[in-house]
N, C-alpha and C positions, 0 to 999 in steps of 0.2 A: 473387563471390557475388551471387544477385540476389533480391530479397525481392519479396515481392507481398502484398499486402491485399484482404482484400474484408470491407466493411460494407453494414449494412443495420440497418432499425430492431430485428433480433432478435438478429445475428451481429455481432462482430466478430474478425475471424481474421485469422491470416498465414500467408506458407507462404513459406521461403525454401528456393535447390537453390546446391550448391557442387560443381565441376566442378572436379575434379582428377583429370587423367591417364583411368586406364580404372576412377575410381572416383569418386561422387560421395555428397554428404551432404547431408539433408534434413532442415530443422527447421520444425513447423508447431505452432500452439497460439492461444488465444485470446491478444490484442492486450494487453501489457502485463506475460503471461508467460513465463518463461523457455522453454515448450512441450517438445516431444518430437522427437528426433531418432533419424534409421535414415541408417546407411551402403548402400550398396550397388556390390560390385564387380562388374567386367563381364571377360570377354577379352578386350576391345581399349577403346584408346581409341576406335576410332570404333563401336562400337556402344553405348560411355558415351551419349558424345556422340549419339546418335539417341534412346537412351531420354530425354536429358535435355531433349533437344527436344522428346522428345512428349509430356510430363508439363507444361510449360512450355506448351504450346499447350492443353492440358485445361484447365489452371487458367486459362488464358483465355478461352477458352469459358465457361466457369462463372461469371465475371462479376468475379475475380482484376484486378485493379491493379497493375503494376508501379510501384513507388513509390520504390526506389532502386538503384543500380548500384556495387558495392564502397562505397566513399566513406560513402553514407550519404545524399548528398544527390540532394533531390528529382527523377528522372530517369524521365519519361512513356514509357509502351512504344507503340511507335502502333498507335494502334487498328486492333483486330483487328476486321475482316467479320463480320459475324450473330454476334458477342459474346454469350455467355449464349441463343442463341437460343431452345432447345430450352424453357428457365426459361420466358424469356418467351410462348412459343406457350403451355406448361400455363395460366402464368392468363390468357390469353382466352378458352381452353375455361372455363376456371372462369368468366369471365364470362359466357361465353354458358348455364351450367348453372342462371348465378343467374336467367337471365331466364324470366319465366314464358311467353312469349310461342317457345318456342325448347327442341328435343327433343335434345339431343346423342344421335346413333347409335352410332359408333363414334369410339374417339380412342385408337390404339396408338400406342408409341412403342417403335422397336429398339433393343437396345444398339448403342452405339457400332461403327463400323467395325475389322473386324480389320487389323493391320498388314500380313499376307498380302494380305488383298485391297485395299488402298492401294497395296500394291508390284505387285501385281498389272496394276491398272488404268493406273496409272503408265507400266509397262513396255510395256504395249499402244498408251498413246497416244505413247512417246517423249518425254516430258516430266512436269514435277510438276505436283498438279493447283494450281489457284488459289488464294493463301489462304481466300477463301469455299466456295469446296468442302469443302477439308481441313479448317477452321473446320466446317461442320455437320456433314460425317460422321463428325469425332472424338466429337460430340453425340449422332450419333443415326445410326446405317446404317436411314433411314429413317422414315416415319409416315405415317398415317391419318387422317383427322377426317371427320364426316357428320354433319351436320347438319340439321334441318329447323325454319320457325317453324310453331306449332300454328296458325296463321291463314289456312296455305296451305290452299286449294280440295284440293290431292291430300293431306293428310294425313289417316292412315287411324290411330287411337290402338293398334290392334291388330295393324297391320304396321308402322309406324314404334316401335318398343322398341328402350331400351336393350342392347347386346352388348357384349363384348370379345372378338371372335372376331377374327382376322385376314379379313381380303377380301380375293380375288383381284380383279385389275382387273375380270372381268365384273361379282362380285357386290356389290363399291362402287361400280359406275354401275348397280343396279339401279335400276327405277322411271323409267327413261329420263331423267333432269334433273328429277324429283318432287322432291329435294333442293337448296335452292340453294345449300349449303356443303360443298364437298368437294375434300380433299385426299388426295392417295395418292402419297407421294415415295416413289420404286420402292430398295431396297439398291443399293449404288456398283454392286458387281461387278455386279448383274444389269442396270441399265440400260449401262452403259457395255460389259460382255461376254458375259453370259452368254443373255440374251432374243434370241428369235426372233421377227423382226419381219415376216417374210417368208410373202406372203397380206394381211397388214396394211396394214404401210406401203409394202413394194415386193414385186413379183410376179415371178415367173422367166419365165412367160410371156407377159410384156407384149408388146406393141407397141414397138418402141425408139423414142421420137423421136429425128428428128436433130439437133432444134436444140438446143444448147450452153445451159446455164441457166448463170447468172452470179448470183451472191447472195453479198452480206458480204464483197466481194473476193476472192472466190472463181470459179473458173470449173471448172464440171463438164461432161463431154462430153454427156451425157443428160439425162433427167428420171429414169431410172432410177439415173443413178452417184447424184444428189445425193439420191435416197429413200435409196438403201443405206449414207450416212452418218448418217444421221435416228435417234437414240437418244430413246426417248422415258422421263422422269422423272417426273413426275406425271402418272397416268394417271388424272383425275379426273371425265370425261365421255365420254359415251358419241359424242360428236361432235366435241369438242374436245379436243386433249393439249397437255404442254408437251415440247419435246425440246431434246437439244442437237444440234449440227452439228459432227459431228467431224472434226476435220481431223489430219494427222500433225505431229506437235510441238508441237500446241499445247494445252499445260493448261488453258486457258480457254475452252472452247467455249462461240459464244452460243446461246442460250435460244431454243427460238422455237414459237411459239403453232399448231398445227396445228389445220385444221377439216374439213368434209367428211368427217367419221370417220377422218381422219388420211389421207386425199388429196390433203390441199392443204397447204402449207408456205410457199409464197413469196408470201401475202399482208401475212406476220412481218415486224414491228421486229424488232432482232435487242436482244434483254434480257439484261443482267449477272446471272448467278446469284444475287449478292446482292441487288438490287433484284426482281430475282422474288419470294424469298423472302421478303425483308419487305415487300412490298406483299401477299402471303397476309395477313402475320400483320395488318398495317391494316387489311385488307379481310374478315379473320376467314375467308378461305379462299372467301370468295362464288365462284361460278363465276364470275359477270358479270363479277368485276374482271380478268378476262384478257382480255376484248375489248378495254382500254388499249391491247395489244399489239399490236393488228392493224392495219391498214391498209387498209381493203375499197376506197379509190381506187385503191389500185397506187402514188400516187405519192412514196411515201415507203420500199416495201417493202423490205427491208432492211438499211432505215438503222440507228443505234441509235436505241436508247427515252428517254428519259429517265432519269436516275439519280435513282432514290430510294432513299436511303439509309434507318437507322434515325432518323438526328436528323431527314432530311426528312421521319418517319412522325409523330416527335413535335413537328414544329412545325406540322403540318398535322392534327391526328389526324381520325380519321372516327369520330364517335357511332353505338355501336351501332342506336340508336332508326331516325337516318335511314336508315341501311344496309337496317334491316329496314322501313320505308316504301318505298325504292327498289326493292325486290323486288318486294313487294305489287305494284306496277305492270307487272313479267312474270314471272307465274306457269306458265310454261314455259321452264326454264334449260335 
């Protein structure tokens, strides 16, 4: 049996799962009561065993505690990647709602990933994705944020209003970079299968170079092979995106910062999905904070980045206040 906890100064709850054969049992209730239990059988064990996995992985996301293991005694689950992340992106938006100085536009958040298009994706790349992937798209198959400060030279009180409408990529990089917070993390399937990137990021009728691009230990025979692995995920600027680099077998594709309205590629650090992610949520989604990524001498281009984790966000935090002074100083993102 494995129990988990999660507290907080309003909540405290448990939620235990007991794995037996092709059926298991689930008891969840406020911390101290004897709570509420459901059985559930399955066809096989091993489709138990998947649900119990993926119920076990929600509840960690959700910010859930593994606290003990049969026995009783005290046994740490290790930390799960962008834990709770989804939680914690809502109150920076709340924070940025409280500031008077700051228009929130849009801020959508999807349901979670379907197991179809997990297995889907999966099966496409040959491999499982990362726990940081699977970690936020059990969260969220995707999100939105727009932002602007009322201080900005391009804000207009009568075209900058609050929405909840969904945005296509074009009309979340409206105003050309008028906005300097924006996020648009695209659904699994569609960045990783279903988008057409072609006219965009790679053309049919290019010109083929012949020399061979070599990037992240990688060796492509063109400039065109290594465009036609380029998925882009945050499609947050009209000049700049983020994508991955997809290779076969590997669930962990690195991250990498595209500019020249997604013509250029291999100026990129190559960034861990989870340090992408949480450096968004540090950085409150600023566009600026992805130039970290880049490399405009060449002489580091696609090394890795730096790892910034969640605890390295919180040992370092970034004050809204400066953030929103650092802007003020270019007011063309």
């Amino acid at each position: 049996m494995r129990r988990f906890e999660f507290q907080d100064p309003s909540s405290h709850k448990f939620w235990q799962i007991n794995l037996e054969g092709s059926s298991f049992t689930v008891t969840y209730g406020r911390i101290g009561a004897a709570g509420q239990t459901q059985t559930k059988t399955f066809p096989s064990e091993q489709k138990a065993r998947a649900e119990h996995d993926k119920l076990v992985l929600e509840k960690l996301g959700k910010g859930y505690v593994e606290v003990g293991a049969g026995s009783g005694s005290a046994v740490a689950s290790p930390p799960l990647p962008l834990l709770a992340y989804v939680e914690r992106f809502r109150a920076m938006v709340e924070e940025l709602r409280r500031n008077s100085e700051i228009r929130v536009l849009e801020f959508n958040v999807r349901p979670p990933v379907s197991d179809a298009d997990l297995a889907a994706v999966e099966e496409h790349l040959g491999a499982e994705l990362h726990p940081a992937l699977r970690s936020f798209y059990r969260q969220a198959d995707g999100l939105q944020l727009r932002w602007i400060n009322t201080s900005r030279e391009a804000f207009d009180p009568e075209r900058h209003v609050a929405s909840e409408q969904w945005l296509t990529p074009p009309d979340i990089m409206r105003d050309e970079g008028a906005c300097p917070g924006c996020v648009n993390l695209l659904p699994l399937r569609e960045a990783f299968l279903d988008a057409n990137w072609e006219g965009q990021i790679w053309f049919p009728d290019a010109e083929e170079a012949k020399e061979q691009v070599e990037f992240v230990g990688a060796r492509f025979e063109s400039q065109q092979a290594f465009n036609r692995v380029i998925r882009p995920f945050d499609y947050f600027h009209f000049f700049r995106q983020a994508a991955f680099l997809l290779r076969p077998g590997n669930g962990s594709p690195p991250v990498l910062i595209g500019d020249d309205h997604g013509a250029c590629w291999t100026n990129s650090l190559a960034v861990g999905f989870e340090t992408y992610l949480e450096t968004l949520l540090a950085q409150r989604g600023a566009v600026e904070s992805r130039k970290a990524f880049t490399d405009s001498s060449g002489e580091e281009q696609g090394k890795p980045a730096p790892v910034r984790t969640r605890a390295y966000w919180e040992a370092h935090p970034v004050k809204l206040s400066k953030l929103l002074r650092a802007l003020e100083d270019d007011d063309d993102c």
